[in-house]
NULONU-24384 format. One line per 2 residues: their letters; for each residue x, y, z of N, C-alpha, C, CB. Coordinates in Angstrom, 3 decimals. Each point is the difference from the previous one (the first is absolute). Last residue first. Glycine has a CB too. Example, Ala and Ser with C-alpha at 12.3 -4.5 7.8 and 13.67 -1.06 7.14 Angstrom:
sa) 12.850,-2.250,7.080,0.820,1.190,0.060,-0.770,1.090,0.730,1.184,-0.628,-2.145; -0.894,-5.092,2.075,-0.890,1.190,0.000,0.900,1.200,0.000,-1.892,-1.173,1.246
***
This chain:
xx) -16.662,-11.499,8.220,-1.190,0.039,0.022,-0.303,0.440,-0.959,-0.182,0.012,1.788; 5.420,-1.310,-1.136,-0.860,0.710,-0.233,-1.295,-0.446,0.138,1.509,0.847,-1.104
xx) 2.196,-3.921,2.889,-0.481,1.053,-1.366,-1.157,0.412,0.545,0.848,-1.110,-2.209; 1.537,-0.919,5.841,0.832,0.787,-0.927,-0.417,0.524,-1.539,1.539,-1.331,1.400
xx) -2.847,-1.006,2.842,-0.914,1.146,-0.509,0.725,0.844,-0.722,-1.404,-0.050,1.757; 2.802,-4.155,0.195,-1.608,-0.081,-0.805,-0.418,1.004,-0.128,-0.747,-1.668,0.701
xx) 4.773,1.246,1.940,0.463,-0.053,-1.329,-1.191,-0.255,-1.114,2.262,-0.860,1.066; -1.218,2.971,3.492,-1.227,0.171,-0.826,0.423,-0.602,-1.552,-0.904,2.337,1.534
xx) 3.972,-2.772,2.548,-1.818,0.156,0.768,-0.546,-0.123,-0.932,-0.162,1.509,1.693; 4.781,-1.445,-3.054,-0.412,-1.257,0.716,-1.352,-0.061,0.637,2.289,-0.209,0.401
xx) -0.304,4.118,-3.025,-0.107,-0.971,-0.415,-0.434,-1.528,0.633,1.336,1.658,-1.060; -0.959,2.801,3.791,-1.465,-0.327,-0.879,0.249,-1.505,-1.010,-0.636,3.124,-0.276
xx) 4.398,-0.916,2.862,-0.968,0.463,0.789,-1.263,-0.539,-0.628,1.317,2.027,0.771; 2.617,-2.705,-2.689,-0.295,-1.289,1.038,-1.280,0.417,0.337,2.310,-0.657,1.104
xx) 0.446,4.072,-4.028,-1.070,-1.478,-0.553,-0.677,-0.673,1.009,1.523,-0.650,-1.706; 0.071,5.763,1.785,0.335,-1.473,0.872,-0.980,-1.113,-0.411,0.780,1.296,2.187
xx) 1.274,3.424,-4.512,-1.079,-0.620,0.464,0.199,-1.422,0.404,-1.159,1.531,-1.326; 3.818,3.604,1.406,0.063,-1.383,-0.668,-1.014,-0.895,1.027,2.775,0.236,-1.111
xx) -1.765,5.420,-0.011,-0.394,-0.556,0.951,0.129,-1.858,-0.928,-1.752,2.688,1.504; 2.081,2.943,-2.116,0.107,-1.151,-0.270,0.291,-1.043,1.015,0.459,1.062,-1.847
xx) -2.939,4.941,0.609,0.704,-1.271,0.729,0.074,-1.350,-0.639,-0.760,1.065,1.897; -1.038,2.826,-4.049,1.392,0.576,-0.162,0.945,-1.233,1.377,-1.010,3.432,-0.897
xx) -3.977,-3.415,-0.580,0.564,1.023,0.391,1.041,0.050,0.439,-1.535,0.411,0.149; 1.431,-5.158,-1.123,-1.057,0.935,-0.058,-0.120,0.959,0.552,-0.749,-1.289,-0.359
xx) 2.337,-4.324,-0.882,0.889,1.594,-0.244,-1.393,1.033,-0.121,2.616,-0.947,-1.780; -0.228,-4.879,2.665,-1.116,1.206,-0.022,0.286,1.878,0.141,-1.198,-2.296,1.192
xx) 3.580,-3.383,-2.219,0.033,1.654,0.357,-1.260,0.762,0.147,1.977,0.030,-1.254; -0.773,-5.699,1.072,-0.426,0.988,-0.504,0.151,1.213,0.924,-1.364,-1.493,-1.322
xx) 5.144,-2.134,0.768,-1.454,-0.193,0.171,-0.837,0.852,-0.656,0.474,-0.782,1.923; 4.370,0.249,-2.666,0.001,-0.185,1.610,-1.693,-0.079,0.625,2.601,1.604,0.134
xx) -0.920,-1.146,-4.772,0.351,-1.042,-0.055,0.608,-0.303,1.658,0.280,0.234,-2.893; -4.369,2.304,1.419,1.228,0.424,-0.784,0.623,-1.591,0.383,0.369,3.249,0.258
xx) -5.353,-0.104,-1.129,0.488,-1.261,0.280,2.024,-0.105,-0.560,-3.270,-1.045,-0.435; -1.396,5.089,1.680,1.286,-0.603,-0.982,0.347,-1.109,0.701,1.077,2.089,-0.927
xx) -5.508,1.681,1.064,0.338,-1.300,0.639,0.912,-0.762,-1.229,-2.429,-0.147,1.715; 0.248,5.669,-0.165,1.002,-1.160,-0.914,0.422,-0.663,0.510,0.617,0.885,-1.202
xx) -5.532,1.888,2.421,1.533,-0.552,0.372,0.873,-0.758,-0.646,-0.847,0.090,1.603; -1.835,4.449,-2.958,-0.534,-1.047,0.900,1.328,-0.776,0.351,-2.541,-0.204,-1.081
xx) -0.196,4.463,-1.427,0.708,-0.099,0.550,-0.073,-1.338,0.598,0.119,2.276,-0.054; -3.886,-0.165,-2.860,1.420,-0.488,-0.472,1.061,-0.056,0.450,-0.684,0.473,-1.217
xx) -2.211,2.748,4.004,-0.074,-0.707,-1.287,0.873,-0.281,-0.649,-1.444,0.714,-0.102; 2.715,-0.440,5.423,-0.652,1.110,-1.223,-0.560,-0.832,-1.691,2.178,2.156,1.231
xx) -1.825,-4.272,4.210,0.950,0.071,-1.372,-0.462,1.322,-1.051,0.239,-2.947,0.089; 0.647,2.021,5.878,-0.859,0.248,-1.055,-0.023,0.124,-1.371,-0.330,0.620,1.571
xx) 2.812,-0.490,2.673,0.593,-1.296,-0.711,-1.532,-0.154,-1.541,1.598,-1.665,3.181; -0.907,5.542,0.729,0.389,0.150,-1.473,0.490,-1.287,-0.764,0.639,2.315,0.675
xx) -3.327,-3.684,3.898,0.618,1.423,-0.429,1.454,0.648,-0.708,-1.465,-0.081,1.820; -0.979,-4.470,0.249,0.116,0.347,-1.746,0.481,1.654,-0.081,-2.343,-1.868,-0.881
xx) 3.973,-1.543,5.035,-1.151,1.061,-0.321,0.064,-0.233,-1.433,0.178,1.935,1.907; 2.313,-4.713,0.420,-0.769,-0.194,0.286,-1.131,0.954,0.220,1.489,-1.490,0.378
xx) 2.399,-1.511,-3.188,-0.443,1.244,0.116,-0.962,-0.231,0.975,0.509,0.878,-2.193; 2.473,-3.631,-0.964,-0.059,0.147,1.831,-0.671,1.138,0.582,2.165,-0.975,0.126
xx) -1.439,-0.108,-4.971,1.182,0.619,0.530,-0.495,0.457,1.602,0.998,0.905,-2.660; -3.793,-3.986,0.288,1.242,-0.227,-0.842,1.325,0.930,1.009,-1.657,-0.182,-2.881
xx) -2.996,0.341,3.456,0.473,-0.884,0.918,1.558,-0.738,-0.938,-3.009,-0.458,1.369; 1.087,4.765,-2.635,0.074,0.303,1.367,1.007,-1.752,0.373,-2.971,2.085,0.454
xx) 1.159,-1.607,-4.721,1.091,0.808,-0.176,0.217,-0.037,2.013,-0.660,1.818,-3.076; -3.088,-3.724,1.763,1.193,-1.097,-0.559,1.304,0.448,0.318,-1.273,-0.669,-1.952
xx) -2.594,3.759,2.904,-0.102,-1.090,0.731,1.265,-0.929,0.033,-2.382,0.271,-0.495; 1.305,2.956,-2.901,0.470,0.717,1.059,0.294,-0.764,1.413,-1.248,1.789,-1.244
xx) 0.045,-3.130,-3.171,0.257,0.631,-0.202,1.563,0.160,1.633,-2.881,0.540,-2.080; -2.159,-1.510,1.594,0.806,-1.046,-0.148,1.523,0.358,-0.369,-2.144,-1.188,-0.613
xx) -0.897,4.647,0.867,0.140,-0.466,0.970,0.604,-0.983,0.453,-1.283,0.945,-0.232; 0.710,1.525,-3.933,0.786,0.723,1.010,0.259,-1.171,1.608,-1.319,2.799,-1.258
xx) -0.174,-5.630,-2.906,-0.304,1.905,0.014,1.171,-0.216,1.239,-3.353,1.187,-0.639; 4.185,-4.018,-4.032,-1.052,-0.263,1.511,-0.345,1.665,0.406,1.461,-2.661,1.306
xx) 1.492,-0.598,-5.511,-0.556,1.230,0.306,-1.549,-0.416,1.147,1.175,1.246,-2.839; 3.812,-3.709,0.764,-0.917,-0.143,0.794,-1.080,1.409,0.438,1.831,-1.988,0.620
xx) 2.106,0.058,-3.986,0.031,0.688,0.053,-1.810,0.019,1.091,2.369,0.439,-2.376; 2.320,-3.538,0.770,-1.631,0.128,-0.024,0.007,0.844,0.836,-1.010,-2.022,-0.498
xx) 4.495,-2.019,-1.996,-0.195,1.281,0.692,-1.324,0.568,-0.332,2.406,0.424,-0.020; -2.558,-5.216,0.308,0.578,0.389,-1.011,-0.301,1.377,1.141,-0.278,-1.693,-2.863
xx) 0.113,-2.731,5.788,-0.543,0.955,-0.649,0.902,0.764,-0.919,-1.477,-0.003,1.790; 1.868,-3.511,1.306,-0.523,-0.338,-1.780,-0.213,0.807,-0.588,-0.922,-1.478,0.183
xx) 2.395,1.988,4.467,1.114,-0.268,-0.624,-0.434,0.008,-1.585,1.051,-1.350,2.150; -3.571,3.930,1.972,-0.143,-1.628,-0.992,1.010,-0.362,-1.182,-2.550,0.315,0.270
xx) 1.596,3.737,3.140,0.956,-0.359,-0.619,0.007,-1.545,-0.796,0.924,1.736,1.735; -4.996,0.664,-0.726,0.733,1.290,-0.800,1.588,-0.569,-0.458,-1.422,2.154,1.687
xx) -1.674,-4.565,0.853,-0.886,-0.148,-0.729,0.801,0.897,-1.181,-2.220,-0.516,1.800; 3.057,0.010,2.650,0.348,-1.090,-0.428,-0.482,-0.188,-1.661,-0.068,-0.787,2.661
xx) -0.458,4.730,-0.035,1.529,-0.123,-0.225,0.215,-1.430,-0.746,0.671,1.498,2.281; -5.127,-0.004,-0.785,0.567,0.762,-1.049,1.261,-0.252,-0.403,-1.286,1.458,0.669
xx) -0.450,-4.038,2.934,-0.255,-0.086,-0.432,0.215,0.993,-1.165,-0.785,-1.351,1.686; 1.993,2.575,1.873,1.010,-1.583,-0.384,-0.511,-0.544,-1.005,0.558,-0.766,2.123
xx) -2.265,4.632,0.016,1.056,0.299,-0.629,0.401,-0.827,-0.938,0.449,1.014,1.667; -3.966,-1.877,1.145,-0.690,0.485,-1.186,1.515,0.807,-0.861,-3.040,0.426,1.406
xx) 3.726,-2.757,3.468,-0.332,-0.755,-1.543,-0.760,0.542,-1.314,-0.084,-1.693,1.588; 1.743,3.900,2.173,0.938,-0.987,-0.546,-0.098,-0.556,-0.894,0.347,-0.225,1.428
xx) -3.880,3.099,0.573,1.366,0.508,-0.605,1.082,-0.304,-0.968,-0.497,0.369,1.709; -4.077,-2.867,-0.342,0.943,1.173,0.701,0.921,0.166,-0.909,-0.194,-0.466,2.337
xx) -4.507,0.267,-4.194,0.889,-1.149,0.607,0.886,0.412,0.360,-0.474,-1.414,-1.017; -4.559,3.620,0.734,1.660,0.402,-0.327,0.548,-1.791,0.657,0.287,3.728,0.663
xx) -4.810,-2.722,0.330,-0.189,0.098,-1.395,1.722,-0.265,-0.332,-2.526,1.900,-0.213; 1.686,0.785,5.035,-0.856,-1.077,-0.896,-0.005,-0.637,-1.132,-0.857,0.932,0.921
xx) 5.381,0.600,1.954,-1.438,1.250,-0.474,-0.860,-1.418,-0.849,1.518,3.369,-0.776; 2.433,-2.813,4.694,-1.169,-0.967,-1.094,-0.967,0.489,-0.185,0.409,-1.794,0.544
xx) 4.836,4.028,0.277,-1.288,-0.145,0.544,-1.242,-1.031,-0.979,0.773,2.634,1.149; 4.321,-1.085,-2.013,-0.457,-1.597,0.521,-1.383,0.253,0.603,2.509,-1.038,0.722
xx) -0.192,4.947,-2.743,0.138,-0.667,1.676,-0.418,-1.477,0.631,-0.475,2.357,0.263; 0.085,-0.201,-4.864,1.894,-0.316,-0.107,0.174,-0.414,1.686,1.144,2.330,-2.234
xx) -5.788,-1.301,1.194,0.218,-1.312,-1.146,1.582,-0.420,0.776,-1.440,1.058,-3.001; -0.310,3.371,4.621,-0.674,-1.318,0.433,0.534,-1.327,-0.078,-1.599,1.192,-0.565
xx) 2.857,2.676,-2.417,0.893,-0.412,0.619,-0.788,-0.787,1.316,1.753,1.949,-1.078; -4.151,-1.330,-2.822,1.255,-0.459,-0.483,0.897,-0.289,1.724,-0.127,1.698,-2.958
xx) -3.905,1.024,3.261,0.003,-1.694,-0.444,0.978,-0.487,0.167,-1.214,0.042,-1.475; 1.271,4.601,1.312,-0.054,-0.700,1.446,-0.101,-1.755,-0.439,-1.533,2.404,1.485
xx) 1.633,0.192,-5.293,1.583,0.112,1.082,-0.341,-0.519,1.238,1.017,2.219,-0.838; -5.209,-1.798,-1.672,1.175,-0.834,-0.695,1.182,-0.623,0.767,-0.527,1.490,-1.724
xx) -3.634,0.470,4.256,0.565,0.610,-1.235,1.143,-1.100,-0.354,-0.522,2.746,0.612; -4.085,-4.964,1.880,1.727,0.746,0.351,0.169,0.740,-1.468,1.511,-2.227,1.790
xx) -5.488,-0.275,-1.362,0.171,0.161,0.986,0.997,1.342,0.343,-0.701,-2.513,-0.010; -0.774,-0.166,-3.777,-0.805,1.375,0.271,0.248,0.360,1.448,-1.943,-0.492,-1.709
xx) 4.574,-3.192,0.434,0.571,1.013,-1.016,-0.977,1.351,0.317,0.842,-1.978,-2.091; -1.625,-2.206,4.295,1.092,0.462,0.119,0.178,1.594,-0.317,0.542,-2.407,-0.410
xx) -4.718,-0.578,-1.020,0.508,0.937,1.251,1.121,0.681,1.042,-1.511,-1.027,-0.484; 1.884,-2.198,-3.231,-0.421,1.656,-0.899,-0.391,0.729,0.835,-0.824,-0.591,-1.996
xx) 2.216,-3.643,3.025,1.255,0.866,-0.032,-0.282,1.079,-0.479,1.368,-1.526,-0.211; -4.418,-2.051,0.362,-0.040,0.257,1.225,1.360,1.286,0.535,-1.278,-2.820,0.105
xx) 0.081,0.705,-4.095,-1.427,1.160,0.333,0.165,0.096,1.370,-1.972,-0.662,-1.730; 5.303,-2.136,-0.453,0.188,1.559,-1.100,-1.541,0.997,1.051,0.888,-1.523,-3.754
xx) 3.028,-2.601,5.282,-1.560,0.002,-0.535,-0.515,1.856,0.001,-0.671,-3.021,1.381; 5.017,1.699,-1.365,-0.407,-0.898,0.200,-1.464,-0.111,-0.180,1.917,-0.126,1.131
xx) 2.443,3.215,-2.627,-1.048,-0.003,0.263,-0.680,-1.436,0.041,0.231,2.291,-0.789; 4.217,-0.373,-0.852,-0.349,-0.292,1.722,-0.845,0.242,0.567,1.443,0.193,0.298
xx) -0.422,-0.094,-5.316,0.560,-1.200,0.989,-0.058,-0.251,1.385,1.232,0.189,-1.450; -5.411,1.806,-2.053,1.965,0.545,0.672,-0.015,-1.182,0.438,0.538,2.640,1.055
xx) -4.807,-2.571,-3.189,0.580,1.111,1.214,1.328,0.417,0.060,-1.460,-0.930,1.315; 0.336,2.129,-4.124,-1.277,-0.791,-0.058,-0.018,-1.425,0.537,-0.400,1.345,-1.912
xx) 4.909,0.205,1.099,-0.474,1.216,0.183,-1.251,-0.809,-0.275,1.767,2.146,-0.582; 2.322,-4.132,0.288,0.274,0.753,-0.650,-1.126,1.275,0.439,1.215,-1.893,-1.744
xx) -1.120,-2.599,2.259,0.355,0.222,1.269,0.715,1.300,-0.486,0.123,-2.507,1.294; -3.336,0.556,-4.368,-0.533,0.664,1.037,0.927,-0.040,1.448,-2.316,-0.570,-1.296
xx) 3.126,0.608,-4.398,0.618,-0.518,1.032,-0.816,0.345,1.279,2.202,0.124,-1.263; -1.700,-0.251,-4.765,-0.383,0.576,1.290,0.247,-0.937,1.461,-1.792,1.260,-1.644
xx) 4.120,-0.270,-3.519,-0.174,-1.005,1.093,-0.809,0.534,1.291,2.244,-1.008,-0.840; -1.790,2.478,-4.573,0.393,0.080,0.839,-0.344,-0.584,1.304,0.406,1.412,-1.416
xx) 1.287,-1.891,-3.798,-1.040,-0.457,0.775,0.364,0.698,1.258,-0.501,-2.262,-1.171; 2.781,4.462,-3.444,0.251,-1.010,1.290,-1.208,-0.070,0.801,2.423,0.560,0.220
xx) -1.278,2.568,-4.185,-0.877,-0.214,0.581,-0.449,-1.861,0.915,-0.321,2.431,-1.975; 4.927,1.592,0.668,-0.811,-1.449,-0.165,-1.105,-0.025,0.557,1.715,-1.155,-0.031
xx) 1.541,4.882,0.396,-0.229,-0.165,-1.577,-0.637,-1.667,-0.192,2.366,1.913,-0.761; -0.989,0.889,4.957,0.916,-0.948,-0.101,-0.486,-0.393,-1.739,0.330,-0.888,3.100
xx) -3.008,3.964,-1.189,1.466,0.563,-0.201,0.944,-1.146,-0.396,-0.357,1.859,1.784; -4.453,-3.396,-0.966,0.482,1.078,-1.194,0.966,0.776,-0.283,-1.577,0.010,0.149
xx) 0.845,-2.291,4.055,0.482,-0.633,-1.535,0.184,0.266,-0.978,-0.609,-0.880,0.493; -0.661,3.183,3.164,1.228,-0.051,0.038,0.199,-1.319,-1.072,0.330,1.231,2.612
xx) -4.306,0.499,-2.001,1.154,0.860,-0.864,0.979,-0.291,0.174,-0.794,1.547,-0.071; -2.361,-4.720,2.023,-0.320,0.050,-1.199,1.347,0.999,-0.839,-2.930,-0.413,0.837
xx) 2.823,0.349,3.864,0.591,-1.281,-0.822,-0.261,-0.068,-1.546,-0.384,-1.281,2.133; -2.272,4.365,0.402,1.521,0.766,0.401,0.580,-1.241,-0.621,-0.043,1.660,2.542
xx) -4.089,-2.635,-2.539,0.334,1.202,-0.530,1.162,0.226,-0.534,-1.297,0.590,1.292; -0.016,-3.494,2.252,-0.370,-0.639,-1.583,0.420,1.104,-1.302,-2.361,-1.396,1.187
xx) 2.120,3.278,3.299,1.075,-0.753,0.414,-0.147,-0.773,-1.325,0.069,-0.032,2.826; -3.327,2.597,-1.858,0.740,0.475,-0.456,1.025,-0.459,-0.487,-0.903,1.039,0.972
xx) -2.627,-4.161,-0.087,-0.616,1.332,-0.986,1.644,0.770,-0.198,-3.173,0.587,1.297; 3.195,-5.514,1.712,-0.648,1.638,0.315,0.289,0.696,-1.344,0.599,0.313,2.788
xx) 0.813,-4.640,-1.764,-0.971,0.164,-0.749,-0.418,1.085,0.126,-0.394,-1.831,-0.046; 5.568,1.226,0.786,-1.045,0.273,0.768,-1.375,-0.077,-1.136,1.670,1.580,1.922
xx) 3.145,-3.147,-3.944,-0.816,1.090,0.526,-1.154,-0.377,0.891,0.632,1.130,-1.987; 4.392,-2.809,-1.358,-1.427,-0.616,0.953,-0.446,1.669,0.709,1.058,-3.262,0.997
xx) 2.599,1.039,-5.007,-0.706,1.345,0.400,-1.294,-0.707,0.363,1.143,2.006,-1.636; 3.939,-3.558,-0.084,-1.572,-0.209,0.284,-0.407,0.967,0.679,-0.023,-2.164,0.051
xx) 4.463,2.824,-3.383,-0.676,-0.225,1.298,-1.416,-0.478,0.021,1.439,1.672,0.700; 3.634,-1.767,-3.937,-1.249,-0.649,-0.079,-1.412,0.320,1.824,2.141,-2.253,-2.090
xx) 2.414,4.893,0.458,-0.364,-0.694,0.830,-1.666,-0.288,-0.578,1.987,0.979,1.976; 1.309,2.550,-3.249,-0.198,-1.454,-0.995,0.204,-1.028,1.047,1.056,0.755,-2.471
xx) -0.664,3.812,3.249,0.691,-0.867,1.204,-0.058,-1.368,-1.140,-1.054,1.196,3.019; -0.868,2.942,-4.588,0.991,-0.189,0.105,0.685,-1.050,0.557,-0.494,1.789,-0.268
xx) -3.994,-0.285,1.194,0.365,-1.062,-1.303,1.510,-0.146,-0.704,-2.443,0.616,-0.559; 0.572,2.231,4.724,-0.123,-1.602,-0.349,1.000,-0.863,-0.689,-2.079,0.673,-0.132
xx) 0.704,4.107,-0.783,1.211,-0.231,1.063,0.435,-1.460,0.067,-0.880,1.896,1.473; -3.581,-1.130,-3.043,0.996,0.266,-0.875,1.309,0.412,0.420,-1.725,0.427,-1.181
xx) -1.772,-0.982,4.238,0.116,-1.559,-1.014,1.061,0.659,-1.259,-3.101,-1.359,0.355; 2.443,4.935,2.728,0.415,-1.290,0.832,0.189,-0.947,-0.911,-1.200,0.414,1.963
xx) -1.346,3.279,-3.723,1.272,-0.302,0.059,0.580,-0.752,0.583,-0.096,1.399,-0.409; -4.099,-2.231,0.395,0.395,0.114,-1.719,1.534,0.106,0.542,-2.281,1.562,-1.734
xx) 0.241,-0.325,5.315,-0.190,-1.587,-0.060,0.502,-0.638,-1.331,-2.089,0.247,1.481; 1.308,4.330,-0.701,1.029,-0.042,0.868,0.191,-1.849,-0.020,-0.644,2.716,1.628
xx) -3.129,-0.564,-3.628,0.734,0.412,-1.099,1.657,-0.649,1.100,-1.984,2.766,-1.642; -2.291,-3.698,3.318,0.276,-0.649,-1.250,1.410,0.183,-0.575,-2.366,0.284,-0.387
xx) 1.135,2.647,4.278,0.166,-1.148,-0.297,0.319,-1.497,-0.908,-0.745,1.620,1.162; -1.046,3.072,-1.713,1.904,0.135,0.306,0.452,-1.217,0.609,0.120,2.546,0.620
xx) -4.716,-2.528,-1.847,0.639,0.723,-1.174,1.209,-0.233,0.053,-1.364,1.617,-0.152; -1.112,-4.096,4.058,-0.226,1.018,-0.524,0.710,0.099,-1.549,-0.333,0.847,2.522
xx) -2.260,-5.304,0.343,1.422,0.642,-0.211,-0.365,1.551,-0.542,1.381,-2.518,-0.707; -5.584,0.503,2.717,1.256,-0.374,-1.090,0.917,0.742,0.170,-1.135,-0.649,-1.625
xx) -2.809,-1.547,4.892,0.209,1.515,-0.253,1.200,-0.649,-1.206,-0.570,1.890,2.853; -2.310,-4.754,-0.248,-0.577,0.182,-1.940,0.602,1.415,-0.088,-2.844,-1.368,-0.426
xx) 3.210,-0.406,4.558,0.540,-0.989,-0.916,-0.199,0.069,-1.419,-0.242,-1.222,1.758; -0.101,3.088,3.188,0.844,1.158,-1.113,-0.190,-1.150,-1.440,2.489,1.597,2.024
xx) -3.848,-1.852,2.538,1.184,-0.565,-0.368,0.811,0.417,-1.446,-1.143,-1.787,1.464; -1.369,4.629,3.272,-0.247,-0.318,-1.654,0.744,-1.116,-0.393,-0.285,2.314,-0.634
xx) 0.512,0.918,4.689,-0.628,-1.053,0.159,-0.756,-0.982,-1.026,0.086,1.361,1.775; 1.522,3.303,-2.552,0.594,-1.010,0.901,-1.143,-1.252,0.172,1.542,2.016,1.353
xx) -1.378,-0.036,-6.141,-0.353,0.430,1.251,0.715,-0.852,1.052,-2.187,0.820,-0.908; 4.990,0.445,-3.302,-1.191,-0.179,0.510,-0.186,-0.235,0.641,-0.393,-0.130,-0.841
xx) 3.963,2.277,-2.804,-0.477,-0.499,1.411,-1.186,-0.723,-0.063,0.942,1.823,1.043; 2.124,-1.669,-5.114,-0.643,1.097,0.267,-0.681,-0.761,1.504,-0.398,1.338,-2.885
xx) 5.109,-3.639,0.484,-1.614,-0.164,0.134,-0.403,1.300,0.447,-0.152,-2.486,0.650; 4.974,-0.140,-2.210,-0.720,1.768,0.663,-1.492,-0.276,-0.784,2.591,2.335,-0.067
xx) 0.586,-7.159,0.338,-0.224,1.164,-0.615,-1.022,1.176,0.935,0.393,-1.638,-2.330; 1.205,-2.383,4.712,-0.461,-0.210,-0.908,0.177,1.460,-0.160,-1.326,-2.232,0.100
xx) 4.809,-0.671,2.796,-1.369,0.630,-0.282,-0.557,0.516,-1.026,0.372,0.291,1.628; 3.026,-4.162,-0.935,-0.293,1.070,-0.237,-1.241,0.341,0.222,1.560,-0.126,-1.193
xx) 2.414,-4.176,0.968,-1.241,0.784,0.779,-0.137,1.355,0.155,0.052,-1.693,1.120; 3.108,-1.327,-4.172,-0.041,1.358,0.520,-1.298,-0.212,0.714,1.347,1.474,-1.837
xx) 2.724,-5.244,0.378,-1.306,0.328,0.493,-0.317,1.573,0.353,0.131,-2.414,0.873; 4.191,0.985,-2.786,-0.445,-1.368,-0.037,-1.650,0.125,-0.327,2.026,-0.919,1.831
xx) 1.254,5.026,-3.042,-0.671,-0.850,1.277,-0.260,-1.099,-0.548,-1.070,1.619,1.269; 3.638,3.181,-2.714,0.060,-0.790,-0.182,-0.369,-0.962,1.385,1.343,1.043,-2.035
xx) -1.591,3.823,-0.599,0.202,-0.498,0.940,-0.514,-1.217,-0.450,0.109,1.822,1.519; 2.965,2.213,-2.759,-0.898,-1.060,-0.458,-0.467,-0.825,1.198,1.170,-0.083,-2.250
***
């Protein structure tokens, strides 16, 4: 069973598209839906009241939508733009889209994990600190956070010190379990664990602790 405070997840199995595409009107697939149903009905066992926030992006709205429908409630769902349109570690969005047509993904990402100043992007530190402050917010009811691959993959790196993304990459519906115990919070992802350092962000960003 699995059992979290916070899941940041990537979103349900989508059919491709073009590179240099944002993909935003592409949808979840068949085996998607249907893999998101099961998840929420796994869920629902835990008889955990959860909030459910998502990326305004098309699939990612999607992929939250079934996973409610597994959990058997049609629950409001919370959109979030440090969730994806742009992301949390995006600063100004038209100057970071020449980013993105720039570089393949993997090169980006790890640019991003080198501290290099890429235009548009807030560093590192703080486009982390900001998701974290926003994910561990003490007020928050447990919650189930759907984003893409990339946010994803970013959080997951500066969480477990990383300084390539290579295979820290999430597969659909894969992402990071964020638990709270009675020594702080745990983080947990591809099979590593690792404990999150409040200080590092609670005291810099305590104004950007909710959600957009």
């Amino acid at each position: 069973m699995l059992i979290f405070d916070h899941l940041f997840v990537r979103h349900a199995d989508r059919p491709p598209f073009k590179t240099n595409s944002w993909g935003h009107d592409v949808s979840i697939s068949l085996k998607g839906k249907q893999t998101s149903r099961v998840m929420g009905r796994q869920l629902r066992s835990n008889d955990l009241n959860y909030d459910l926030w998502s990326s305004p992006i098309k699939r990612c709205l999607e992929t939250a939508e079934s996973i409610g429908m597994g959990l058997g409630w049609n629950k409001e769902i919370k959109q979030s733009s440090l969730l994806g349109n742009p992301g949390f570690f995006i600063r100004n969005p038209e100057l970071a889209s020449i980013v993105f047509k720039k570089y393949h993904l993997s090169q980006l990402i790890d640019l991003y994990l080198q501290k290099k100043n890429l235009p548009g992007f807030f560093s590192f530190e703080k486009g982390c600190q900001r998701m974290l402050s926003a994910l561990t917010d003490k007020n928050k009811s447990p919650s189930i956070w759907v984003t893409h691959d990339i946010c994803v993959t970013i959080l997951a790196c500066f969480l477990f010190k990383r300084i390539t993304c290579e295979g820290f990459t999430p597969n659909f519906l894969e992402g990071i379990v964020i638990k709270k115990d009675e020594e702080g919070w745990l983080a947990s992802y591809k099979g590593c664990n690792t404990r999150i350092d409040e200080t590092v962000f609670k005291e810099k960003f305590v104004s950007n602790r909710n959600p957009a």
